[in-house]
C-alpha positions in Angstrom: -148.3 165.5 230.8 -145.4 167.1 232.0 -143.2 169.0 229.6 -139.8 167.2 231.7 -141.5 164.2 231.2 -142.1 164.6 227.7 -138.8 164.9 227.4 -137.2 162.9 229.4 -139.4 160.1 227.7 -138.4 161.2 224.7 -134.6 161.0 225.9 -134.8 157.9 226.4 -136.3 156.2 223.6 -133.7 157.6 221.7 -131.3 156.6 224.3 -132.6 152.4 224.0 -132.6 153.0 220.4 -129.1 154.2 219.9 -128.0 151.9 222.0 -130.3 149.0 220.0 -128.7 150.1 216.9 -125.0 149.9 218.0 -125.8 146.3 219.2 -127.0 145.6 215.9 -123.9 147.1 214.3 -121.2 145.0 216.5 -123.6 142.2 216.0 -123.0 141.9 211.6 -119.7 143.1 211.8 -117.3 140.9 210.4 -115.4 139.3 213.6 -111.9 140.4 214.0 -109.0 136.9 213.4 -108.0 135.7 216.8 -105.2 133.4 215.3 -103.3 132.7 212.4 -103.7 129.6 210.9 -100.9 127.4 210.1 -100.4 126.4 206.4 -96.9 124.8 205.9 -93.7 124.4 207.8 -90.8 123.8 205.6 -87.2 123.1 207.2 -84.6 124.9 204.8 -81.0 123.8 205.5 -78.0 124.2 202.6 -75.4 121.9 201.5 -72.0 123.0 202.4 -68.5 121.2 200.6 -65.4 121.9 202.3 -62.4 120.8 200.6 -59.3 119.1 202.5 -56.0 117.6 201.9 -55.8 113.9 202.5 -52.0 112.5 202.3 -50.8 108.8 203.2 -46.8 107.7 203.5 -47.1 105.2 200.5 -44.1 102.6 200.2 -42.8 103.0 196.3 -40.2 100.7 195.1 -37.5 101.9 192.6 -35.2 100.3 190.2 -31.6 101.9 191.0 -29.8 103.8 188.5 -27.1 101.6 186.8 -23.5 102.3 187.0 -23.1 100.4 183.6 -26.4 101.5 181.2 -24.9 100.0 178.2 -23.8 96.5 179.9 -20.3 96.2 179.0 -19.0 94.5 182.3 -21.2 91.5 181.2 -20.8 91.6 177.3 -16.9 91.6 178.5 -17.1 89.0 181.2 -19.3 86.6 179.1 -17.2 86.6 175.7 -14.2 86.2 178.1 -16.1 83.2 179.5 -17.6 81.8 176.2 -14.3 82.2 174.3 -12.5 79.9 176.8 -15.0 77.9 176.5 -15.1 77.6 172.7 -11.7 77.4 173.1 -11.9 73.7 174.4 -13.8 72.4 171.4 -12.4 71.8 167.7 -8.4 71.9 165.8 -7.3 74.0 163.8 -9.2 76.9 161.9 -12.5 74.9 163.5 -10.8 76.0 166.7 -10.7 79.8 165.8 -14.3 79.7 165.0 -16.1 78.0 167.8 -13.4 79.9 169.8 -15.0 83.2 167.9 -18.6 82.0 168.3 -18.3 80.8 171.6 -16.3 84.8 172.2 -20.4 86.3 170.9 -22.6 84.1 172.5 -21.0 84.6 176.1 -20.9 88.1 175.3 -25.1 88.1 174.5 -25.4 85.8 177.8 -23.0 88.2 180.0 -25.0 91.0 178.5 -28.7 89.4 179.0 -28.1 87.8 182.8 -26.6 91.9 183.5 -30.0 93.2 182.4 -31.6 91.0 184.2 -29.3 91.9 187.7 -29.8 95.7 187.5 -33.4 95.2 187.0 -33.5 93.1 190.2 -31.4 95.7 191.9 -34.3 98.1 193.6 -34.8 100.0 196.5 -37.8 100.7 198.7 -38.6 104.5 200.1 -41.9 106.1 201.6 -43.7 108.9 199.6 -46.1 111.2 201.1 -49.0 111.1 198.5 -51.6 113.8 198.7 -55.5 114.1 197.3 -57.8 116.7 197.6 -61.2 115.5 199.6 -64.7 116.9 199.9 -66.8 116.7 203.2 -70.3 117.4 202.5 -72.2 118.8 205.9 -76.1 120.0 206.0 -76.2 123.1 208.1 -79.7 124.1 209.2 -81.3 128.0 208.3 -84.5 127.8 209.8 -88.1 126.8 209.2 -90.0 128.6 206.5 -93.9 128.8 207.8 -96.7 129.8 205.2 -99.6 131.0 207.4 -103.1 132.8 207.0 -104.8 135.1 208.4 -108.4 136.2 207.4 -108.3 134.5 204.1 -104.6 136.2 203.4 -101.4 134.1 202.8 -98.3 135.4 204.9 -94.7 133.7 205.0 -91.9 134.0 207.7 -88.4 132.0 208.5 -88.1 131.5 212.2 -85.6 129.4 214.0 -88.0 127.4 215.3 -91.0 125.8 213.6 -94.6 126.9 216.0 -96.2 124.2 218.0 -99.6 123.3 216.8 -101.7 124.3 213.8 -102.4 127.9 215.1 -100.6 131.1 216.9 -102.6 134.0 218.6 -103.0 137.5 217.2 -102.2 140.4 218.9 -102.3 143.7 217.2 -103.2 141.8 213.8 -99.6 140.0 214.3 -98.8 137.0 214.8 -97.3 136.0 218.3 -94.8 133.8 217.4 -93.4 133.6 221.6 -95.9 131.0 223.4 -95.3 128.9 226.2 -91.9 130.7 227.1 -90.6 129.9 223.6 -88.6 132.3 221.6 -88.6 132.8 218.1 -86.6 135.2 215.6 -88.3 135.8 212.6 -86.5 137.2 209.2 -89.0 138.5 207.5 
């Protein structure tokens, strides 16, 4: 035999077996993760109180002030009235009394029916009445997504929570954009 031969025979049985062994190789490595799989999808939104004035016109009746507090027109008018009046009744000394007694009860019934008349005595006037109110609004933040990739647990916020249970890899990463959709993430 040939020495080329030799060696080109040689050549190439090292050649098939290099090239046996690196098949073997990509064969029981571990397969790199083509997707990510889904794990939750959370929607986060806050609670948000904004205070505000309320005020109404509220119709408030109130008594008027009196020109007389103490009543003395009506103590005066009614013993003036009851004295007349006890004057008509009795002789004599009899006459001076019920004329006396007549003189105090007018005067406790002038005073009593002039309570009475400055109470009735009101007047009607619109108040602006205020209150503090709350609003309470939800206002969204985005979706928190727990996914996994090769047996690791990863979590994100995105605007939008993924369609379906799995998003492609590229890189390792997670391709959050499919179908023409677009997604921030904030973490």
């Amino acid at each position: 035999m040939s020495k080329s031969i030799a060696v080109g025979s040689t050549l190439a049985v090292l050649g098939l077996g290099g090239l046996a062994f690196g098949a073997y190789q990509i064969q029981t490595a571990s397969p790199t993760p083509q997707y990510a799989e889904i794990i939750n999808v959370e929607r986060i939104t806050d609670t948000v109180e904004t205070p505000r004035e309320v005020c109404d016109d509220v119709a408030m009746t109130r008594q008027r002030p009196s020109k007389d507090p103490n009543r003395i027109a009506g103590t005066a008018a009614g013993a003036i009235v009851g004295g007349v009046l006890g004057n008509q009744f009795g002789g004599g000394n009899g006459k001076k009394i019920v004329t006396a007694a007549g003189a105090v009860a007018g005067g406790f019934a002038g005073r009593e029916v002039q309570g009475r008349m400055q109470q009735g005595d009101t007047y009607t006037m619109t108040e602006k009445r205020c209150r503090t109110v709350t609003d309470t609004t939800e206002q969204f933040k985005g979706y928190d997504i727990e996914y996994r990739i090769d047996g690791k647990v990863f979590d994100t916020r995105l605007d939008e929570a993924p369609k379906g249970e799995r998003v492609p890899l590229v890189d390792g990463k997670p391709q959050w954009q499919a179908a023409g959709e677009s997604f921030n993430t904030t973490s």
